[in-house]
N, C-alpha and C positions, 0 to 999 in steps of 0.2 A: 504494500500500500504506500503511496509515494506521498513526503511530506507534502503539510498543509493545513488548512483550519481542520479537515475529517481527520489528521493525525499527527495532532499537535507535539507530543509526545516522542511520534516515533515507532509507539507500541503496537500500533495495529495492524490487521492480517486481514483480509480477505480469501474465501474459497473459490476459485476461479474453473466452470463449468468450459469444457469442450466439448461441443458433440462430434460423434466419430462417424462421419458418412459414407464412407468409403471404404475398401480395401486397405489400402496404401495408406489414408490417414490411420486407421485402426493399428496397425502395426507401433506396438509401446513397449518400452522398456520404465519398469517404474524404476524413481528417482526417490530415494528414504531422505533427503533433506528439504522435500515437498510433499511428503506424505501423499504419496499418489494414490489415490484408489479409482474402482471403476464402479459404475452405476445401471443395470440394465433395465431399460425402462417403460414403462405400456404408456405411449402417448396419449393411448384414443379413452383413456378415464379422464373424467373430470376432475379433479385432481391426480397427475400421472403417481405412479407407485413405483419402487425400485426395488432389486437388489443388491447389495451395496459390497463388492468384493474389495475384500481388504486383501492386497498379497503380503507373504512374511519375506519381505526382500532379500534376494541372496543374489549374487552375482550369475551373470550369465554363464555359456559354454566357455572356457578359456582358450581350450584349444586353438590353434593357429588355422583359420580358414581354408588356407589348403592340407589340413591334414583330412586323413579320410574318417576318420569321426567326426567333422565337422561339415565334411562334405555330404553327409548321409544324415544326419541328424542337424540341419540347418532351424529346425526347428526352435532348437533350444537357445537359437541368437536371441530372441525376443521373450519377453514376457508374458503379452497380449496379441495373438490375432482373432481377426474376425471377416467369418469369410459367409456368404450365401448358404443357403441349404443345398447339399448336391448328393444325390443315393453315392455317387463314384469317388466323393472325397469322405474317406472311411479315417483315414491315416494317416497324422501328420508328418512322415518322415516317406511316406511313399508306397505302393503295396508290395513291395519284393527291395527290404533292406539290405539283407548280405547280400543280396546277388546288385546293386544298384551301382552306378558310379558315382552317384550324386546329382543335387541339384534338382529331387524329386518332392515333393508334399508342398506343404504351407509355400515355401518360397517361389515354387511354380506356379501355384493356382492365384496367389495375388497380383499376379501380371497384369491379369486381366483389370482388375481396378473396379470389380464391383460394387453395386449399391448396399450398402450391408445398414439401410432405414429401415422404418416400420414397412409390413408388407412383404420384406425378401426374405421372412424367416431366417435372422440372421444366428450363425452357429459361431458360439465364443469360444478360443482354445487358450488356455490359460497354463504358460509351463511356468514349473518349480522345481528345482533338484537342490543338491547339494555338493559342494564344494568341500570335500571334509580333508583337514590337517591330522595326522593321525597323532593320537597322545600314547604315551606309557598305557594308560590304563583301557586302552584299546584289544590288548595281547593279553592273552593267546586268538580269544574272540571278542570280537567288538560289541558291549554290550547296549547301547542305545543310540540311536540321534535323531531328534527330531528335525520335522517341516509341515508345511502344510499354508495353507490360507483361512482366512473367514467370510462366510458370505452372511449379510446381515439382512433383514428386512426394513425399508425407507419407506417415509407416505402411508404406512398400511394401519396404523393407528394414531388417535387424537393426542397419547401420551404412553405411560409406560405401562402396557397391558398385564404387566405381574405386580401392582401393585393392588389392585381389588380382586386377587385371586384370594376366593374364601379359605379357610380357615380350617387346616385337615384335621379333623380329630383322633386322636389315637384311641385305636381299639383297646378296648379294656377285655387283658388274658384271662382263658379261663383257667380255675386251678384247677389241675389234677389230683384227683381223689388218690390218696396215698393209701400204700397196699396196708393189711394188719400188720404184717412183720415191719413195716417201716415206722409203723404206729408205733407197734410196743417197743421198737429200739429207742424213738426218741423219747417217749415218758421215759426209759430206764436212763436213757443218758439224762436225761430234764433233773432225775431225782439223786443222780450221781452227783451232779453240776452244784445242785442245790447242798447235799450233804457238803462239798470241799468247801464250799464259799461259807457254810456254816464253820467250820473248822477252821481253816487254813484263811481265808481270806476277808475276813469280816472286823480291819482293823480302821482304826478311829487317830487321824494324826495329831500329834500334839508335839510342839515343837521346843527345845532346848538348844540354845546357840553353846556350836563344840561340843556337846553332850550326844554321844549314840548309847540309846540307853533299851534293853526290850525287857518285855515283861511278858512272859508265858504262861498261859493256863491251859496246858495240855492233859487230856482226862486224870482230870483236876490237880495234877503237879503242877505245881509251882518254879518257876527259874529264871534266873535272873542276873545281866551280862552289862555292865557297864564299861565304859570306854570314852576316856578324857577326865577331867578333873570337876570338881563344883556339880556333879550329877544331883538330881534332885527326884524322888521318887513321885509316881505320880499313881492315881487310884485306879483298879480294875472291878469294874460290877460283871458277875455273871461268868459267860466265859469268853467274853470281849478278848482284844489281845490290842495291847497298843503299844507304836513302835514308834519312837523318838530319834529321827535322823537328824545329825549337822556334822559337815567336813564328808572328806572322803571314807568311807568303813566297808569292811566285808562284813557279812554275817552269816552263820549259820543261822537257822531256824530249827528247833526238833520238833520233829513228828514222827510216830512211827510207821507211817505208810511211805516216809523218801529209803530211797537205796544211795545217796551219795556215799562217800568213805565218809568216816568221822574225824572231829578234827580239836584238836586239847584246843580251852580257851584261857585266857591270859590266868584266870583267877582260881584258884584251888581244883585247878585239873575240871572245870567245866567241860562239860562233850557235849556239845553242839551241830549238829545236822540240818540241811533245807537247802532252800531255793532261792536266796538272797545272794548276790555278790557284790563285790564291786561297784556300788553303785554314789552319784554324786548328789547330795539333795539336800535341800535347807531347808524343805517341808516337803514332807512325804504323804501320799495317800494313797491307800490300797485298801 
């Protein structure tokens, strides 16, 4: 857009439409620093409609024109042709490629310089390939590369037709009737769950800064482990168990349903077993 009062600035762009009437104008290589796309269009609506091919830009054939890849697949010079309807043009490189000398398909039939307007049924041939640089991580087999194009719809709605698309409800699963024996395993696991967390796991945290202090009321013994200085005891109703973490401590825990080894503890040869290690905590709850 060329300076002036419409761009003052500098900043602004314009989309610049060409129609392609012809044979020989139709012949396009897209340009990626123009974002070239192409448009194919139904004149005879009242408002025309399009579809809007976006190509994914890669360079054309490299090859040196007289080599015989280039000569036989002349094709792949161009981007975009666009040629008539014709039963006899099947093939853009020609109908007999190995045996061909060249100089046969797309490049031959646009001699002629047909009307390719509304009316001639005009047929789009659109090439894309790939240009590939081989990497390391190509070998032993080369596992992907992509390419390809977008063709988009223009004109064909007011605005953006997935936005009042209703509202999918997700079907609500039915459950499966679980068989007796999966029935009675889980009550037995339910009532197993429930005894440990009665026993083993139903402790109440109460905290003491530097103090790891436990208090056991395992069927009904009493025991009792302290570790650090200024401990201070604290009450147990029932067969509660409560554990008092601060700083870094191991601990056993006893019960007699663990199989760890057992292990002497600091104070008149306590023997302590469980499920406790290693653990960092300044207030504990379990």
């Amino acid at each position: 857009m060329p300076d002036g009062k419409e761009n003052p600035y500098g900043n602004g762009f314009v989309g610049v439409e060409t129609p392609l009437t012809n044979e020989g104008s139709a012949c396009r290589v897209a340009d990626a620093s123009k974002g070239t796309y192409w448009k194919i269009n139904n004149p005879d609506s009242r408002k025309p409609v399009a579809y809007k091919l976006v190509p994914q830009i890669s360079p054309t054939l490299m090859a040196k024109p007289y080599s015989l890849i280039a000569k036989r697949g002349r094709f792949a010079s161009k981007h975009l042709w666009v040629t008539p309807h014709q039963d006899r043009e099947r093939y853009p490189a020609g109908n007999w490629v190995l045996q061909s000398k060249g100089g046969e398909g797309l490049e031959e039939w646009i001699k002629q310089d047909r009307s390719v307007e509304s009316g001639s049924d005009p047929v789009l041939w659109h090439c894309f390939g790939l240009t590939h640089i081989v990497r390391p991580e190509d070998f032993p087999v080369m596992p992907v590369e992509s390419t390809g194009f977008t063709l988009k719809p223009s004109g064909f709605f007011r605005g953006n037709p997935g936005i009042d698309v209703p509202y999918q409800k997700k079907k609500k699963k039915k459950k499966k009737k679980k068989s007796k024996a999966s029935q009675l395993m889980q009550n037995r696991c339910g009532r197993m769950h429930k005894k440990l967390s009665e026993e083993q796991m139903a402790y109440k945290p109460s905290v003491s800064k530097k103090v790891a202090k436990l208090l056991l009321h395992t069927n009904g013994e009493r025991r009792q482990t302290r570790c650090g200085t200024n401990s201070r005891e604290e009450e147990t109703k029932g067969d509660q168990k409560h554990v008092f973490l601060g700083g870094t401590i191991s601990l056993w825990l006893s019960h007699p349903r663990t199989t760890q080894p057992s292990m002497k503890g600091e104070e008149e040869g306590f023997e302590e077993r469980g499920y406790l290690q290693g653990m960092q905590l300044d207030q504990a709850s379990f």
